[in-house]
C-alpha positions as CSV (number, residue, x, y, z in Angstrom):
1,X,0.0,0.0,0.0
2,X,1.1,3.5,-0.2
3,X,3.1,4.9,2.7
4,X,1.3,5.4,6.0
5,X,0.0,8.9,6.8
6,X,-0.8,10.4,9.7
7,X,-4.3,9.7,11.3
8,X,-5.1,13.5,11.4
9,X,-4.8,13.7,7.5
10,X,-7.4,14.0,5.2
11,X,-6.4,10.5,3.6
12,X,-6.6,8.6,6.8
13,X,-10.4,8.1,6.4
14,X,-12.9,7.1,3.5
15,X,-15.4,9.6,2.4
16,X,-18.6,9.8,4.7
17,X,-21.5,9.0,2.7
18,X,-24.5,6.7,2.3
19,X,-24.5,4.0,-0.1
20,X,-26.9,5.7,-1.9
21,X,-25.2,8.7,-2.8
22,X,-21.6,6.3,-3.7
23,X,-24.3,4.7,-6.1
24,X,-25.4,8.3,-6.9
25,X,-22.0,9.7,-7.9
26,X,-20.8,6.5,-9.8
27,X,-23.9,6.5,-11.7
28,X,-22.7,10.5,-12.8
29,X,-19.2,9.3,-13.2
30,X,-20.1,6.6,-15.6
31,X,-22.5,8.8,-17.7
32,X,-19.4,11.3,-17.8
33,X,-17.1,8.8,-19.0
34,X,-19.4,7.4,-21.7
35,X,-19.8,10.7,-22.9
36,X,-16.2,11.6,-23.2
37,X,-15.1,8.4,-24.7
38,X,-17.8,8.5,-27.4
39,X,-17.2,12.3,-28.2
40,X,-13.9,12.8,-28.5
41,X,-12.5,9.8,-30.3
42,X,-13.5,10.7,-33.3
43,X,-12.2,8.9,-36.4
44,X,-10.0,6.7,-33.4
45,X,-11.3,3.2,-32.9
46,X,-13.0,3.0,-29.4
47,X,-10.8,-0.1,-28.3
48,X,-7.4,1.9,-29.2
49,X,-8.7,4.9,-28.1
50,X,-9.0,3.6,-24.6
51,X,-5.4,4.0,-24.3
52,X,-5.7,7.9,-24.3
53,X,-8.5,7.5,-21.8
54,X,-7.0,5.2,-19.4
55,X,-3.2,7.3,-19.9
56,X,-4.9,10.6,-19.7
57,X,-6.9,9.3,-16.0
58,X,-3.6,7.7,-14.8
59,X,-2.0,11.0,-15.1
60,X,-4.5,12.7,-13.3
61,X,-4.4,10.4,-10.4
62,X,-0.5,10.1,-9.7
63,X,-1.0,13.9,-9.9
64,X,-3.3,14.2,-7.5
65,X,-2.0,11.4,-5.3
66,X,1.0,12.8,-5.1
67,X,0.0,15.9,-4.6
68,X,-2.0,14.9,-1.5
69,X,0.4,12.8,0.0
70,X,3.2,15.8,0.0
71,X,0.5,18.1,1.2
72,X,-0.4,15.5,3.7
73,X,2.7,15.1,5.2
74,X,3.9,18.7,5.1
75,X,0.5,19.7,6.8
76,X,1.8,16.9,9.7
77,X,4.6,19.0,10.7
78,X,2.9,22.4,10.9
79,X,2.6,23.9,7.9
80,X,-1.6,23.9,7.3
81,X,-1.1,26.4,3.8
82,X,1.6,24.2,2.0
83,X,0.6,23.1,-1.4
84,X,2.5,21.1,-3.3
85,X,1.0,22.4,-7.0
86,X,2.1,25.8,-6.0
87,X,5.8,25.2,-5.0
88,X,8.2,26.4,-7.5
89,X,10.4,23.5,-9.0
90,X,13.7,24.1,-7.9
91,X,12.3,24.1,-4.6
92,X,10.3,21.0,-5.0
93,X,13.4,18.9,-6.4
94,X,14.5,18.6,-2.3
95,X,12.5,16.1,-1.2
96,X,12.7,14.5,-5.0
97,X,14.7,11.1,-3.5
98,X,12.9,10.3,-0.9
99,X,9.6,10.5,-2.2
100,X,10.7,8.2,-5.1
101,X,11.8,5.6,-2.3
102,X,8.2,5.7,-0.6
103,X,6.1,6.4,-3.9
104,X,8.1,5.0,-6.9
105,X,7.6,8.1,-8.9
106,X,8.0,12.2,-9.0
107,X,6.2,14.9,-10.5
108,X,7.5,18.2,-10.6
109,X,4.5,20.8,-9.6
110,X,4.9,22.4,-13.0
111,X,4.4,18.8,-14.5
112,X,1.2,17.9,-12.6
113,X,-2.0,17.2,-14.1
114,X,-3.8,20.1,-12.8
115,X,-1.0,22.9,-13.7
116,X,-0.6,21.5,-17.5
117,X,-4.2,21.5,-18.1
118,X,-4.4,25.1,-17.1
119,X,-1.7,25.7,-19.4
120,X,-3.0,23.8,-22.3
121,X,-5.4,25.7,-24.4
122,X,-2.3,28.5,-24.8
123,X,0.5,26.0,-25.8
124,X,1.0,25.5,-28.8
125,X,3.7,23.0,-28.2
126,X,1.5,21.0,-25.8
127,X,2.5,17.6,-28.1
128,X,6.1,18.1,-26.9
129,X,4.9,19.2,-23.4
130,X,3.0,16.3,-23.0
131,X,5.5,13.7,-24.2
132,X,8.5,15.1,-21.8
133,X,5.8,15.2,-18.6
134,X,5.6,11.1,-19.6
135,X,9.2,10.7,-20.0
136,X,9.9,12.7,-16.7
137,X,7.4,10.8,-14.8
138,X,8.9,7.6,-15.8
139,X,12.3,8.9,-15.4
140,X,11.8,9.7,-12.2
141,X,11.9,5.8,-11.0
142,X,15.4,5.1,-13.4
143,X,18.2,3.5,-11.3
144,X,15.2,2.5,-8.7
145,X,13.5,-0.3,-7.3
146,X,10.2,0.9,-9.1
147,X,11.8,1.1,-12.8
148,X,10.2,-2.0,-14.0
149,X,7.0,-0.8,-12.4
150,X,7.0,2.7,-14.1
151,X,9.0,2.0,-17.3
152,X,6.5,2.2,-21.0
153,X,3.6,3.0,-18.9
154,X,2.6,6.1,-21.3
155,X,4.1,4.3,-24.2
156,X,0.6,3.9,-25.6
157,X,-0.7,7.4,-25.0
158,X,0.9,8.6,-28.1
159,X,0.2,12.2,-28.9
160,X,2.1,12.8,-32.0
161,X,0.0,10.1,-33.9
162,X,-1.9,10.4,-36.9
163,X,-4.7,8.8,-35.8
164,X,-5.8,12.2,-33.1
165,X,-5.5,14.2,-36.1
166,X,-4.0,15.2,-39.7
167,X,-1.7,18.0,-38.1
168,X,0.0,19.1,-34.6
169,X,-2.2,21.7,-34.0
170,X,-5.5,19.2,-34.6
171,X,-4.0,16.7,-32.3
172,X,-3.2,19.0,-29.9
173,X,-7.0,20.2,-30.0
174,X,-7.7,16.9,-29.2
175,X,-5.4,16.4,-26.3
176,X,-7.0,19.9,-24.6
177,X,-10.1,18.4,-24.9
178,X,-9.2,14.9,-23.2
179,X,-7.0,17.2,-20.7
180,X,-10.3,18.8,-20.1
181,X,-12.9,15.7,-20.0
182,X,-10.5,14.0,-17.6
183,X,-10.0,16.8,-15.4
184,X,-13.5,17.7,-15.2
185,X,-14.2,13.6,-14.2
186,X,-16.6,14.0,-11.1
187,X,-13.8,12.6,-8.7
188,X,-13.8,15.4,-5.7
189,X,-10.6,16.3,-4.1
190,X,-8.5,13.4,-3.8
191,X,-8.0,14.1,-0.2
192,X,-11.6,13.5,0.5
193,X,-12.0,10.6,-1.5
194,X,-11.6,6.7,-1.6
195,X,-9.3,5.3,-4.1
196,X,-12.2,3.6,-5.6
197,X,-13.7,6.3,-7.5
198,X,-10.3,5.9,-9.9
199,X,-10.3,2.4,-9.5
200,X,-13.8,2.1,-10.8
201,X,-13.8,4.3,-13.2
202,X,-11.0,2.3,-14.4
203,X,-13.1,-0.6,-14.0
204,X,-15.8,1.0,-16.1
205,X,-14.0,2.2,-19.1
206,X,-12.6,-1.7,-19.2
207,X,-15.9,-3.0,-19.4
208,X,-17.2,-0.8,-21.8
209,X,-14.6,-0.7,-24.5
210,X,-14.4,-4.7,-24.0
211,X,-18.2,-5.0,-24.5
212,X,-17.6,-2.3,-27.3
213,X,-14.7,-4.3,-28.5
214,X,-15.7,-7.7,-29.2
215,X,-13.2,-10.2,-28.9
216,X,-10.4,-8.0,-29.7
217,X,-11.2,-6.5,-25.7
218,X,-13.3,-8.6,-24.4
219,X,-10.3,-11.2,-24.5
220,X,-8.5,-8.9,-22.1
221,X,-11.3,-8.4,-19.5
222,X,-12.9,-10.9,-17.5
223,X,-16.6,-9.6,-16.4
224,X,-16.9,-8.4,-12.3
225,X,-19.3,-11.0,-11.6
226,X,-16.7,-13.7,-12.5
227,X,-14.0,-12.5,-11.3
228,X,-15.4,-11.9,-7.9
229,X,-17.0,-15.8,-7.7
230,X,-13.2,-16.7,-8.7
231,X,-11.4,-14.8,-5.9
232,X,-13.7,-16.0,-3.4
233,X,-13.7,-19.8,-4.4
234,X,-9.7,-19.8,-3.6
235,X,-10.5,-18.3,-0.3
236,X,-12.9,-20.2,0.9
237,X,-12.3,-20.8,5.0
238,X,-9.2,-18.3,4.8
239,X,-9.1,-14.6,6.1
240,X,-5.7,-14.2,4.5
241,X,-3.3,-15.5,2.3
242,X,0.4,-15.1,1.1
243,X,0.2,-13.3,-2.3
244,X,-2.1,-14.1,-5.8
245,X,-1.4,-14.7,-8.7
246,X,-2.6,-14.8,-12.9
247,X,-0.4,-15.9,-15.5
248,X,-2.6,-14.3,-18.0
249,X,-2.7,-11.2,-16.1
250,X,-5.0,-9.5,-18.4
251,X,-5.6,-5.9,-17.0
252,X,-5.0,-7.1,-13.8
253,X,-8.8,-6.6,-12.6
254,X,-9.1,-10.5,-11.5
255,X,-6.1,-10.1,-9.8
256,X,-7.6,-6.9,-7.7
257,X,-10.3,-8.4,-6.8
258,X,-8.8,-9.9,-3.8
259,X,-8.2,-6.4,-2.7
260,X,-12.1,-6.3,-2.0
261,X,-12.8,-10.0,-1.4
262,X,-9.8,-9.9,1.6
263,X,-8.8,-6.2,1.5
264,X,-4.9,-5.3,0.2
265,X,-3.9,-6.0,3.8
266,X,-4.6,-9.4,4.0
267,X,-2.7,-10.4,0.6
268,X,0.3,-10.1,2.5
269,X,3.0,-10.2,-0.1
270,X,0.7,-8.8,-2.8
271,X,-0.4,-9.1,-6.7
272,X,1.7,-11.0,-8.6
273,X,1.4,-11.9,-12.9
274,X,2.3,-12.1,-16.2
275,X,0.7,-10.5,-19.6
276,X,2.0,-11.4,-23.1
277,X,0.1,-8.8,-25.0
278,X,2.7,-5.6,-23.9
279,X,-0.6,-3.0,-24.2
280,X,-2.3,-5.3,-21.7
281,X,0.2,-5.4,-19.9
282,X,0.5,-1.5,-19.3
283,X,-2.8,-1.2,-18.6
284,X,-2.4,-3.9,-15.7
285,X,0.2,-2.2,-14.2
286,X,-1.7,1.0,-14.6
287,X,-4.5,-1.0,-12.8
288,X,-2.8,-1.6,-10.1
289,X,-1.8,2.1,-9.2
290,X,-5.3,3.5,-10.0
291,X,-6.6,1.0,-7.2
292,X,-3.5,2.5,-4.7
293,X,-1.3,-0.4,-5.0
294,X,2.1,0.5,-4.3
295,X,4.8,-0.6,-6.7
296,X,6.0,-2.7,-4.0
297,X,3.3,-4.9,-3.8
298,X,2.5,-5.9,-7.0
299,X,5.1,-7.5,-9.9
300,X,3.4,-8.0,-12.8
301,X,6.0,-9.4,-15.8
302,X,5.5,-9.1,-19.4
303,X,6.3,-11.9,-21.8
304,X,5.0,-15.4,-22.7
305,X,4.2,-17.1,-19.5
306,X,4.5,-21.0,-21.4
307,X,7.4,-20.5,-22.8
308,X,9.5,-17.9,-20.8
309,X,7.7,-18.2,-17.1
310,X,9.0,-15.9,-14.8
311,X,8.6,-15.9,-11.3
312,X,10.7,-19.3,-11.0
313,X,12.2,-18.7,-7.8
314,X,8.7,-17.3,-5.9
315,X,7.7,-18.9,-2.9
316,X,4.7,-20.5,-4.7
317,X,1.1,-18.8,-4.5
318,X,-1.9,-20.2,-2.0
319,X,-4.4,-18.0,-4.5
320,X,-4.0,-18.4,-8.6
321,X,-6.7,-17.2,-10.6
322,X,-6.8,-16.8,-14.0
323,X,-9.0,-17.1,-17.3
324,X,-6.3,-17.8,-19.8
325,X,-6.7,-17.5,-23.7
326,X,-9.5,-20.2,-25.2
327,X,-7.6,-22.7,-27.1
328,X,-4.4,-20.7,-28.6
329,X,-1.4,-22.4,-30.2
330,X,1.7,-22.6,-28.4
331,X,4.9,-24.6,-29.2
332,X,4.0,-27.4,-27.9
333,X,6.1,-31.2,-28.7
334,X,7.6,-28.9,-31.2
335,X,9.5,-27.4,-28.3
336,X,11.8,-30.3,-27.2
337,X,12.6,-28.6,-24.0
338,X,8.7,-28.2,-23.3
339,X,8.6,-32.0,-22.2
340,X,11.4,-32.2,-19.6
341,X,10.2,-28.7,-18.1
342,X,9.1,-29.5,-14.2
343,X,6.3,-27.7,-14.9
344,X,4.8,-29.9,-17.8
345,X,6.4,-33.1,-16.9
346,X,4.8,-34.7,-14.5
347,X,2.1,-35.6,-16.8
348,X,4.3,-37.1,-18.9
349,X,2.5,-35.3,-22.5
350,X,2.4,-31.6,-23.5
351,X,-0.8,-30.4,-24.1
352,X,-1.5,-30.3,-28.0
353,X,-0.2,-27.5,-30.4
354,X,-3.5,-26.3,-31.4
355,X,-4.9,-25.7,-28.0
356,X,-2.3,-24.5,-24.9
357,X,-5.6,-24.7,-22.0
358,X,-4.3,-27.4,-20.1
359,X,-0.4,-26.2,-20.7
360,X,-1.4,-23.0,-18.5
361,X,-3.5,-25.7,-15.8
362,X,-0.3,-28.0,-15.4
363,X,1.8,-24.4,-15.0
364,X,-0.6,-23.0,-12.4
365,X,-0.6,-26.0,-10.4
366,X,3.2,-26.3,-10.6
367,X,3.0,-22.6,-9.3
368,X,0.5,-23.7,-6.5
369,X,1.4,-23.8,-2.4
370,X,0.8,-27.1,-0.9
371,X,-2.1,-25.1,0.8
372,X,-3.6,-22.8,-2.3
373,X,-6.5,-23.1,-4.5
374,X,-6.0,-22.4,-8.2
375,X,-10.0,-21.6,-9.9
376,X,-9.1,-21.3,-13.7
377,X,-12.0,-20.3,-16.4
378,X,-11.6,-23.3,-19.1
379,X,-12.3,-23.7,-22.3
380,X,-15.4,-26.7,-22.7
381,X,-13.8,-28.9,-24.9
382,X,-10.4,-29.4,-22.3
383,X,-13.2,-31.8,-20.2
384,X,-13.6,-34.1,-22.8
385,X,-11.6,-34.1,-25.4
386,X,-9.2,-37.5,-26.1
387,X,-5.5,-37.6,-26.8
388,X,-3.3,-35.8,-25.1
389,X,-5.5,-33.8,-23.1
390,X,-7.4,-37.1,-21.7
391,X,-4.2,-38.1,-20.0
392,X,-3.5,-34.5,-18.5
393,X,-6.8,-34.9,-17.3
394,X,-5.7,-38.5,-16.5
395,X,-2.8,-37.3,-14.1
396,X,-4.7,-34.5,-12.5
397,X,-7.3,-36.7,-11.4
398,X,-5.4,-39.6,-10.4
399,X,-3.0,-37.4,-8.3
400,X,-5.9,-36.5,-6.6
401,X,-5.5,-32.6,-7.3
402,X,-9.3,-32.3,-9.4
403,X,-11.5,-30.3,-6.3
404,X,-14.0,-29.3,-8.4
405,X,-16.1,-28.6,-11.7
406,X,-18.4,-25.8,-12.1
407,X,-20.2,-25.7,-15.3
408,X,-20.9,-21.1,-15.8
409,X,-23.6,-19.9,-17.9
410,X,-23.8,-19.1,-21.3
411,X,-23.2,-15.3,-22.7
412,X,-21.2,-14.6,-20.1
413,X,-17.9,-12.7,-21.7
414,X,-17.4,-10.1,-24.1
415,X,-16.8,-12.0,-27.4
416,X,-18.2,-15.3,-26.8
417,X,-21.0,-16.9,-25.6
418,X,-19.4,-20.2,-25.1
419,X,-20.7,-21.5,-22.4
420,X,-17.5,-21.9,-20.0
421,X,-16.6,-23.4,-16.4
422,X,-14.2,-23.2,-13.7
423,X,-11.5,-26.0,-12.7
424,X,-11.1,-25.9,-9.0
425,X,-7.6,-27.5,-8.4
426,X,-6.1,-28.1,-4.9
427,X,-2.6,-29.9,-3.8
428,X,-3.9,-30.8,-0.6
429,X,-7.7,-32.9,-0.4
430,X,-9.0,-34.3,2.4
431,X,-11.6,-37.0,0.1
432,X,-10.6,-38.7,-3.4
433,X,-13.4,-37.3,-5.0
434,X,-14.8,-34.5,-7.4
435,X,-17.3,-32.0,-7.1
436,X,-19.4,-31.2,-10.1
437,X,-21.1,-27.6,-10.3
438,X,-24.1,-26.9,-12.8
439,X,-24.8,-23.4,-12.4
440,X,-25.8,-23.0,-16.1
441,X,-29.2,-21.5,-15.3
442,X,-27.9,-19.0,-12.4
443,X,-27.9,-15.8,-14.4
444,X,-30.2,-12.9,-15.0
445,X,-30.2,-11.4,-18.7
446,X,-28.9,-7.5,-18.5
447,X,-29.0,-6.0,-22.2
448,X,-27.2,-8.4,-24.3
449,X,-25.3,-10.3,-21.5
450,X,-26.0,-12.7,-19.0
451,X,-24.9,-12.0,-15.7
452,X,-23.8,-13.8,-12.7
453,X,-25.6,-11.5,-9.9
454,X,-24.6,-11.8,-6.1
455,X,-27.4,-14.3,-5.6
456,X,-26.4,-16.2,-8.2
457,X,-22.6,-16.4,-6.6
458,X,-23.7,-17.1,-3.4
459,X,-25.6,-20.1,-4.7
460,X,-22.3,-21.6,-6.2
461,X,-20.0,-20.4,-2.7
462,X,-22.6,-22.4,-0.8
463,X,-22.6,-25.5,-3.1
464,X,-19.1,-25.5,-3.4
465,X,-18.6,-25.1,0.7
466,X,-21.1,-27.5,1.7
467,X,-19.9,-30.5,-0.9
468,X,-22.9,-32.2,-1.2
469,X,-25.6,-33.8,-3.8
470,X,-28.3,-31.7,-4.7
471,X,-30.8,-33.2,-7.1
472,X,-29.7,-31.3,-10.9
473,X,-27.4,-28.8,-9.6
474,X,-24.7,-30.7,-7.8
475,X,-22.8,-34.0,-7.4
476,X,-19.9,-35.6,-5.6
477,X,-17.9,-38.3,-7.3
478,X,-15.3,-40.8,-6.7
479,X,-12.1,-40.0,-8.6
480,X,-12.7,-43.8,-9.3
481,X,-16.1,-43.7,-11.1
482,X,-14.0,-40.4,-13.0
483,X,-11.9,-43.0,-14.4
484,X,-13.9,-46.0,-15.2
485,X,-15.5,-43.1,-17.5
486,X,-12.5,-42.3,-19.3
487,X,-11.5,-38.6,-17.3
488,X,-14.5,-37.1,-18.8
489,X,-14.9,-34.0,-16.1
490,X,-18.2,-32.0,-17.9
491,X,-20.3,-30.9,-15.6
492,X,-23.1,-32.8,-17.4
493,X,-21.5,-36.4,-17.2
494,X,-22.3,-35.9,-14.1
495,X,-25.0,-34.2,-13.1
496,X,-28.4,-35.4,-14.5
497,X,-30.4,-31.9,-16.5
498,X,-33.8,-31.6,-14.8
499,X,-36.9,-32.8,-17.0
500,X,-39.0,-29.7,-17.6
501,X,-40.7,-31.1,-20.0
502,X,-44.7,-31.6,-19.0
503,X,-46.0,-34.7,-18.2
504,X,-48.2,-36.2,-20.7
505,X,-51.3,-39.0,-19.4
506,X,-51.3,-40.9,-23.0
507,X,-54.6,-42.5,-22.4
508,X,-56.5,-39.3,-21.6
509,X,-55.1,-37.6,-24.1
510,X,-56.3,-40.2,-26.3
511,X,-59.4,-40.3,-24.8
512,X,-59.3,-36.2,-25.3
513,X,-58.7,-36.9,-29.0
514,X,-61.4,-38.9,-29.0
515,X,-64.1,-36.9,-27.9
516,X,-62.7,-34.3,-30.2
517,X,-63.3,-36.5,-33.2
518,X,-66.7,-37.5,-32.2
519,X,-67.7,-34.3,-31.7
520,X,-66.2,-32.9,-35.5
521,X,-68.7,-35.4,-36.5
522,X,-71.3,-34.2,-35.0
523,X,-71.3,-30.9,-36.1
524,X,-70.1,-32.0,-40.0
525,X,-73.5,-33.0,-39.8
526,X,-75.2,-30.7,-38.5
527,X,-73.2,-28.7,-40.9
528,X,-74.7,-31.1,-44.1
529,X,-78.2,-30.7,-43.0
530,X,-78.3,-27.0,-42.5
531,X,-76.7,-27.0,-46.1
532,X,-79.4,-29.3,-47.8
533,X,-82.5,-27.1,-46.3
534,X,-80.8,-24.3,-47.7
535,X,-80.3,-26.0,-50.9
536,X,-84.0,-27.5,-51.0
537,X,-85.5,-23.9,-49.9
538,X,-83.9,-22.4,-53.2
């Protein structure tokens, strides 16, 4: 967390009001949002224009945050009128080191937020401004513990490109106006606000570009709902645990969610992945300072997690979560290091070339304390499937490490609306069995998604604690029935669909058709004679 201030500050306490007015002022906050993304981009595509959004809100809030830390501790020693943004710079660069050693960045007061959007609309170099405020910010942490965590974090907010605009001056119109949306965001003072306003207006724009997006964003973001069930599956009976981890970090959102399943506290060592994609991969680090993380409690790598793992020499991780990429290619057997890496070989066969899901379930469960839980989002066809996969399947079951199944709803992610599950795995069982999970009808239809509402998770937490049979929505089976059917682990080998069909009484309805013939006779006749008297009258 960020550095400890002291109690009398404005930062030592969450803002005082009522649920309804939080809902109140999120509502407003999401409406602005919407309404700057939508007018602004322009000719910009909404999924890469999210960049400038996210960039231009992450500036804001190390701004501010800075800002109110400094005042915050200046204010603790005496001096009530001491602002930070109104300091000139030479005299600002004095406390320069140690505020990188406690905050992993600096900001010059001529550099912050607030004073360059004042500036803006007058400078006609604001491109060049703009770009050595982003190099100066991530300069700041060079030659520190907090490089890694700082370095290419603007890399995508790229104001010289064509795509804001045909000349300097147009994209520079453009950035005054972002500079100007963002800074007029309905977040309050920072002093006398929670982190989560940022961290859920964070949360917001993710959603909405991903269901925007399509695939192309929806593969990064994992819905709330989901997330939320997958954090608190892996904490079931636990108050705390050492650190969490994704290896498909994504934005880093799943990962976060522990911060309000257990609160940052109680993830003791803190937030720990890897992202491929290196745009993701900003925006989860960007994530993780937008929800007050400090850069010392979260390491998030960049690079192929299969193929180049990092985190080897972690102590391993008693939370994993993570819904890796449906199905992707990966090296594979044509790797020949793949099949002698501890991580794969254990079950003695690489998951196939064409599909890498069960390659990123054997290298969470290497990754996974004797005492963890590990709840990954999988692909369908991994439960079933023959080959190589059946015998992964084969040595996860037999070893004993299969805790459960749950079978998710349909229409559920951005992108897809493959019907997916979770794979509960756990090093340490106390019973050689499996449970199976069919939530497939707990959802509620909002616009054009399904949803996984509280009830809804609740329902599964309590299923999943309690580990019993309940007639069409859960099962408990032997690991040995599991394998006299071949390592099939669907859901629905399992547990038996409920009938809705009606139930039909054959002989009354025949009886019913009967009487219905009889009495088409009866009036066919009456019908004939009421036509011949009409006939013989003429």
């Amino acid at each position: 967390m960020w550095p400890a201030v002291p109690p009398s500050s404005p930062l030592a306490t969450l803002t005082n009001v009522t649920p309804t007015t939080k809902e109140a002022q999120r509502a407003e906050l999401h409406k602005t949002i919407w309404r700057i993304a939508n007018d602004l981009r322009g000719s910009v595509d909404g999924w890469d224009f999210k960049s400038y959004v996210l960039g231009m809100l992450f500036y804001r809030f190390v701004s501010e945050n800075l800002t109110a830390y400094l005042n915050a501790a200046e204010r603790a020693t005496g001096d009530e009128q001491f602002d930070y943004a109104g300091i000139p710079d030479a005299d600002a660069e004095r406390g320069r080191k140690e505020t990188v050693d406690e905050k992993g960045f600096y900001i010059l007061p001529s550099e912050l937020f607030a004073n360059v959007r004042k500036r803006a609309a007058n400078d006609e170099n604001l491109n060049e401004t703009l770009e050595r405020v982003f190099t100066n910010i991530e300069g700041s942490a060079k030659g520190t513990a907090s490089e890694d965590d700082l370095k290419g974090l603007f890399d995508d907010l790229d104001v010289n490109s064509a795509k804001l605009g045909p000349t300097v001056a147009k994209r520079n119109e453009k950035m005054v106006k972002l500079l100007d949306a963002i800074g007029d965001l309905p977040l309050g003072r920072f002093e006398d606000n929670s982190i989560d306003l940022f961290g859920d207006a964070y949360e917001y724009l993710m959603q909405m570009y991903a269901s925007q997006a399509g695939k192309s964003g929806g593969e990064y973001y994992t819905p709330q709902e989901v997330s939320e069930l997958l954090a608190r599956i892996t904490v079931v009976g636990k108050t705390q645990v050492n650190k969490v981890y994704d290896p498909a970090a994504g934005s880093g959102s799943l990962l976060l969610k522990f911060a309000k399943v257990l609160g940052k506290g109680n993830v003791r060592q803190g937030f720990f992945g890897q992202e491929i994609n290196l745009t993701t991969y900003n925006l989860a680090r960007i994530n993780m300072f937008l929800h007050d993380v400090n850069y010392n409690d979260f390491d998030i790598a960049h690079g192929d997690t299969l193929t180049d793992p990092q985190h080897w020499d972690d102590e391993p991780f008693e939370a994993i979560v993570s819904n890796p990429p449906y199905s992707i290619k990966w090296d594979g057997d044509a790797n020949p290091l793949l099949i002698n890496d501890p991580r794969f070989a254990p079950a003695g066969v690489l998951a196939p070339k064409s599909a890498a899901d069960l390659a990123f379930t054997m290298h969470m469960l290497s990754w996974l304390a004797v005492n963890g839980t590990a709840a990954i989002v999988e692909f369908p066809g991994v439960m079933y499937r023959g080959g190589a996969e059946q015998k992964i399947r084969k040595y996860l079951v037999d070893n004993n490490y299969v805790d459960a199944v749950i079978q998710l709803p349909p229409d559920l992610f951005f992108g897809t609306t493959i019907a997916t599950c979770i794979l509960v795995l756990k090093k340490s069982k106390p019973s050689n069995d499996v449970l199976f999970i069919d939530a497939s009808a707990e959802f509620t239809r909002v616009g054009n998604k399904n949803k996984l509402t509280q009830p809804h998770q609740q329902k599964v937490l309590n299923a999943f604690q309690a580990r019993e049979d309940v007639a069409h929505f859960s099962k408990v089976v032997a690991n040995s029935e599991i394998a006299e059917r071949d390592y099939l682990i669907s859901v629905s080998s399992y547990v038996e669909k409920e009938d809705t069909r009606e139930v039909v009484d054959i002989v009354e309805l025949n009886a019913e058709i009967a009487r219905i013939v009889a009495r088409q006779a009866e009036l066919r006749t009456a019908i004939d004679a009421i036509v011949a008297d009409l006939e013989g009258g003429s």
